[in-house]
ZADO-1210 file (C-alpha; in nm, 4 decimals, padded with zeros to 6 digits):
<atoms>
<atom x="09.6678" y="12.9713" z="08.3654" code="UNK" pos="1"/>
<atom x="09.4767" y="12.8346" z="08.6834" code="UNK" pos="2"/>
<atom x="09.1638" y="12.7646" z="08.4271" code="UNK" pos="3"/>
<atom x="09.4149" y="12.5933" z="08.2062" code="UNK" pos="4"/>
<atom x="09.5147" y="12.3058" z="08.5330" code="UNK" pos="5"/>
<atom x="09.1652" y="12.2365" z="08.6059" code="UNK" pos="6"/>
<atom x="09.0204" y="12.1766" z="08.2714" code="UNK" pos="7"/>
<atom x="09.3534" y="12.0525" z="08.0741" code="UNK" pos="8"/>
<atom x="09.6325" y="11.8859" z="08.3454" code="UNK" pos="9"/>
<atom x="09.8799" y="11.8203" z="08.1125" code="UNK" pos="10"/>
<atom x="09.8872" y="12.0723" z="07.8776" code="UNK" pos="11"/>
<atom x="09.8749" y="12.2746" z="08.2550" code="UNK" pos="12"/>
<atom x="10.1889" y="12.0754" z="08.3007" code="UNK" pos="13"/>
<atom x="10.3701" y="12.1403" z="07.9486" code="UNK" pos="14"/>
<atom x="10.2991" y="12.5293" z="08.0095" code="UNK" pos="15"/>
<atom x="10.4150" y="12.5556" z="08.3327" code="UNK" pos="16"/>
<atom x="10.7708" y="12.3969" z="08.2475" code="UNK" pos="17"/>
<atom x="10.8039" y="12.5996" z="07.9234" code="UNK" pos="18"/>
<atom x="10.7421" y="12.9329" z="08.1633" code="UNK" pos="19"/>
<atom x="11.0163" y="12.7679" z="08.4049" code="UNK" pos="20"/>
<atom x="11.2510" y="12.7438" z="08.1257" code="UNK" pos="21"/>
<atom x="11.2410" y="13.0365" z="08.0186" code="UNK" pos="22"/>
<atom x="11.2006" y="13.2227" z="08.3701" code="UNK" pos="23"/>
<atom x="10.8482" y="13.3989" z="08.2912" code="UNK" pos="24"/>
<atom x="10.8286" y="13.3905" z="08.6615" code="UNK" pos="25"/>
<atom x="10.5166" y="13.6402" z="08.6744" code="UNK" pos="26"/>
<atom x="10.3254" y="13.4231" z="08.4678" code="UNK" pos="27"/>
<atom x="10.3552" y="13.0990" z="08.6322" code="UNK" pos="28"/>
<atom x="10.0641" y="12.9416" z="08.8302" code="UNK" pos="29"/>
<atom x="10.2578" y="12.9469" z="09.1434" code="UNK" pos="30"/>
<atom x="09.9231" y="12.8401" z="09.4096" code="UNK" pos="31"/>
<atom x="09.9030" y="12.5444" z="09.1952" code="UNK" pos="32"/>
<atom x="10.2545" y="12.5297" z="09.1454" code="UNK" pos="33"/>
<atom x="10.3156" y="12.4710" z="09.4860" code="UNK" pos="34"/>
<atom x="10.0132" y="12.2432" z="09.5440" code="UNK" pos="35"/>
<atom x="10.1900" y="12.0110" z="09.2628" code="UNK" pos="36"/>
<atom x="10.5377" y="12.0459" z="09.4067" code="UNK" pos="37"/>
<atom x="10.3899" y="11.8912" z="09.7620" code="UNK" pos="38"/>
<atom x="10.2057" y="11.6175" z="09.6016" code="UNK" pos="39"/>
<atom x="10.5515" y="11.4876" z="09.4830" code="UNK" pos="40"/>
<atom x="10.6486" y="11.4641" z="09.8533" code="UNK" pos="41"/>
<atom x="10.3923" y="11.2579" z="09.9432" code="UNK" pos="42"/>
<atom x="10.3372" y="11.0250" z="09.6131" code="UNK" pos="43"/>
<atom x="10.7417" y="10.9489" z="09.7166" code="UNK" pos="44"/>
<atom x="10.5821" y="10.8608" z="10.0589" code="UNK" pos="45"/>
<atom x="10.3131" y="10.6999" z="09.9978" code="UNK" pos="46"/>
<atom x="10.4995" y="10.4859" z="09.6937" code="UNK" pos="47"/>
<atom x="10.7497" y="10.3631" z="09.9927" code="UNK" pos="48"/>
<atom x="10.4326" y="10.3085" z="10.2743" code="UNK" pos="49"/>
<atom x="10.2707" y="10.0852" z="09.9834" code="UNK" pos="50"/>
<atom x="10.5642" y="09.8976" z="09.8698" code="UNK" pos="51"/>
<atom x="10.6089" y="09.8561" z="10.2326" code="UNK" pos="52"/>
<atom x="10.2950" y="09.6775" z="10.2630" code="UNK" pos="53"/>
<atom x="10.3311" y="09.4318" z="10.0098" code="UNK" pos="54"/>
<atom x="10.6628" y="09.3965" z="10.1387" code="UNK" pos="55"/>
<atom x="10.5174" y="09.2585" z="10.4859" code="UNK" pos="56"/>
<atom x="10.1900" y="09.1187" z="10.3319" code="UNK" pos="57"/>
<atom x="10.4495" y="08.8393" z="10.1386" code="UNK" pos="58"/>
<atom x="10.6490" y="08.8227" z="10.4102" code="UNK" pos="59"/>
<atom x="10.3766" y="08.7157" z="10.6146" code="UNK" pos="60"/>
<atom x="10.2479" y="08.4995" z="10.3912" code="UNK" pos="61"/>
<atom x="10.6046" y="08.3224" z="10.3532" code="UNK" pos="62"/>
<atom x="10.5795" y="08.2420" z="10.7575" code="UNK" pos="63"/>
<atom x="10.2253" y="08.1387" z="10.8280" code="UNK" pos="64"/>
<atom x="10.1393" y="07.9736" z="10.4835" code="UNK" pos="65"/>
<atom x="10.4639" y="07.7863" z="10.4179" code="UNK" pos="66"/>
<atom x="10.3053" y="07.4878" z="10.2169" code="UNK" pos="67"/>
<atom x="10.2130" y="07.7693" z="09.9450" code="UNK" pos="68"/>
<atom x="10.5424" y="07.9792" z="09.9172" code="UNK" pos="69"/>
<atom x="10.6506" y="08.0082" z="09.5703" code="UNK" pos="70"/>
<atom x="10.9115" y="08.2160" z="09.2886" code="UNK" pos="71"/>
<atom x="10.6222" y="08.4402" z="09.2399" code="UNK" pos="72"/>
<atom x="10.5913" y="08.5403" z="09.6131" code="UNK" pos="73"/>
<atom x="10.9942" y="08.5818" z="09.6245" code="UNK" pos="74"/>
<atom x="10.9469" y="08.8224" z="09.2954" code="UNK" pos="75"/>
<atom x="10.7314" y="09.0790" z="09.4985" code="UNK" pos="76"/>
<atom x="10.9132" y="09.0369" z="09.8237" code="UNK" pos="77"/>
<atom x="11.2549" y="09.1087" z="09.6390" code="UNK" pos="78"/>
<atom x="11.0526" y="09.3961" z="09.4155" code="UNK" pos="79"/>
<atom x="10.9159" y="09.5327" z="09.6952" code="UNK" pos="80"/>
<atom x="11.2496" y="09.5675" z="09.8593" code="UNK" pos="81"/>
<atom x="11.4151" y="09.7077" z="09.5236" code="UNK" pos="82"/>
<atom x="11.1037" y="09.9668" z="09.5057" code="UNK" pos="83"/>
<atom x="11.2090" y="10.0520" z="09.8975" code="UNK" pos="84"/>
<atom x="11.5759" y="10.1227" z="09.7685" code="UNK" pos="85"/>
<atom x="11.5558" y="10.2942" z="09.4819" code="UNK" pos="86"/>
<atom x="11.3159" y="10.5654" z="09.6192" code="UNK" pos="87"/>
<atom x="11.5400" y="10.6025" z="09.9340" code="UNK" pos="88"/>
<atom x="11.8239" y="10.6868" z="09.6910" code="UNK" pos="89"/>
<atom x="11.6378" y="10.9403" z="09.4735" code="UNK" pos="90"/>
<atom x="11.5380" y="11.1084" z="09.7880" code="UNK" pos="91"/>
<atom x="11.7931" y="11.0339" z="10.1278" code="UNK" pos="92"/>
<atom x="11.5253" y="11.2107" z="10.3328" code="UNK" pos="93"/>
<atom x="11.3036" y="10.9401" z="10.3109" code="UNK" pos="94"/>
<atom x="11.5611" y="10.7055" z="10.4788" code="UNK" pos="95"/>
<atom x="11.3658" y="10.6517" z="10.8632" code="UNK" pos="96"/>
<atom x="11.0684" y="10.6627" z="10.6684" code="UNK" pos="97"/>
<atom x="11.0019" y="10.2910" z="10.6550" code="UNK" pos="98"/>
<atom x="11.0821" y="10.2579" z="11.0430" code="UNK" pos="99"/>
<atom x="10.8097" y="10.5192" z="11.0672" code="UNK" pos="100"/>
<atom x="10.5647" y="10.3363" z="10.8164" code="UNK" pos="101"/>
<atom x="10.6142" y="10.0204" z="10.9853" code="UNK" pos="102"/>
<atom x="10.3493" y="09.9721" z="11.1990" code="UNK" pos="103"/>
<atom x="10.0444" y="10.1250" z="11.0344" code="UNK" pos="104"/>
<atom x="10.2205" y="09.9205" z="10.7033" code="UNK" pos="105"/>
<atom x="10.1637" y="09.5942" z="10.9070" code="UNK" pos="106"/>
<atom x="09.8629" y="09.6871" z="11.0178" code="UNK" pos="107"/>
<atom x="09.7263" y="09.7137" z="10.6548" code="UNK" pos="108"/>
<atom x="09.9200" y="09.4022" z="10.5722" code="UNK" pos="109"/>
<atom x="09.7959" y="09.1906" z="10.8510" code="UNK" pos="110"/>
<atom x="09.4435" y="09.2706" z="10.7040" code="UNK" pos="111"/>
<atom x="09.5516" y="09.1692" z="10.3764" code="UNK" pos="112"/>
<atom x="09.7055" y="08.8585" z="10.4845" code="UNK" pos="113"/>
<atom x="09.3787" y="08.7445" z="10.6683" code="UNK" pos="114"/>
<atom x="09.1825" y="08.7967" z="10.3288" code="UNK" pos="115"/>
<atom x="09.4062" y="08.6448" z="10.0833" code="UNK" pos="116"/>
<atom x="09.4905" y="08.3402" z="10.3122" code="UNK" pos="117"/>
<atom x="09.0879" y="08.2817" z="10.4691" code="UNK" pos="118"/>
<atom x="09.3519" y="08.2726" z="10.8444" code="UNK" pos="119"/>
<atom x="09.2131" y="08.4623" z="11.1568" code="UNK" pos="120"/>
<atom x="09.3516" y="08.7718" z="11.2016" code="UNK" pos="121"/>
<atom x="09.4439" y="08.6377" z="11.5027" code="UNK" pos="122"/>
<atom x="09.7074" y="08.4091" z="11.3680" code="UNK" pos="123"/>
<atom x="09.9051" y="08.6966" z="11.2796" code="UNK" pos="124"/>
<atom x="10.0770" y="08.8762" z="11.5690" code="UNK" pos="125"/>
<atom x="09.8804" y="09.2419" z="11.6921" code="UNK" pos="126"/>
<atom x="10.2622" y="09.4221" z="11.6402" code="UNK" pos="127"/>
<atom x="10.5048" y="09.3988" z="11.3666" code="UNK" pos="128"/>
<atom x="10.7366" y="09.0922" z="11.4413" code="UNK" pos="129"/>
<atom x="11.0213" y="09.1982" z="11.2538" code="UNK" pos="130"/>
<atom x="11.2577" y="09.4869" z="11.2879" code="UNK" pos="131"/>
<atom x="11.2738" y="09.7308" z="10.9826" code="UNK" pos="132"/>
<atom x="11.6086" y="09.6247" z="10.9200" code="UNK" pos="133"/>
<atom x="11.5232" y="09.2467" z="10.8271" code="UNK" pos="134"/>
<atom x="11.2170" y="09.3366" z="10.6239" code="UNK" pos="135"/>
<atom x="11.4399" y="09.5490" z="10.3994" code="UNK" pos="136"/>
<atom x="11.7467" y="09.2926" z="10.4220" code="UNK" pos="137"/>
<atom x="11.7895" y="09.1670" z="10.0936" code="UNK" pos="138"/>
<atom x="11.8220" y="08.7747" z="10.1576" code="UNK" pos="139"/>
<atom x="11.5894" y="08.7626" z="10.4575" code="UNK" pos="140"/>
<atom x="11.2417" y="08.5601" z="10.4939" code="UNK" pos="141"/>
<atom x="11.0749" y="08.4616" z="10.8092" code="UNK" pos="142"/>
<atom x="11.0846" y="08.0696" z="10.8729" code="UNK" pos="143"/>
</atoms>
């Protein structure tokens, strides 16, 4: 079975469930198993940390460039925030894990901003201006 997840993923995949099912426990790839069942911790993670990057990166881009705000820009910040919530509520675990994402999130995002709007980096503040709470409240934008 291990041969089976490095040469063929998905039919790795459709095997391993069909075992599950019908609980052929001793023939189940369990190293890989388990290597799988971690990698859906951190995709959930890692899905949240980049939504929470666009998140800011718009957000940013609302407050510094307002002469080039636009529907599109509210589209990904309100996406961004539904992307947020609906992976929080498939998984309540995750629900500090923005407020622990934040900074390093901005961080990325400040970087971002200074690319896609040609401003100095130094335009953008070095910490996180906003509190976790207003980047995920549903009506509000920096002015």
């Amino acid at each position: 079975m291990s041969k089976k997840y490095l040469t063929d993923f998905s039919l790795w995949i459709d095997q391993t469930a069909h075992l599950l099912r019908e609980r052929r426990w001793h023939e189940i790839d369990v190293p890989h198993l388990i290597e799988e069942v971690e990698d859906l911790g951190k995709s959930e993670r890692r899905g949240i940390a980049s939504q929470l990057t666009r998140l800011l990166l718009h957000l940013l881009k609302w407050q510094y460039q307002p002469q080039r705000r636009s529907d599109c820009w509210l589209d990904s910040i309100t996406d961004a925030r539904t992307q947020i919530e609906l992976a929080i509520a498939d998984s309540p675990s995750l629900q500090s894990y923005p407020l622990e994402q934040l900074e390093q999130s901005y961080q990325r995002a400040r970087r971002q901003a200074t690319r896609q709007t040609s401003l100095d980096i130094s335009v953008f503040p070095e910490v996180c201006p906003y509190s976790v709470e207003l980047v995920l409240a549903e009506a509000w934008l920096p002015e």
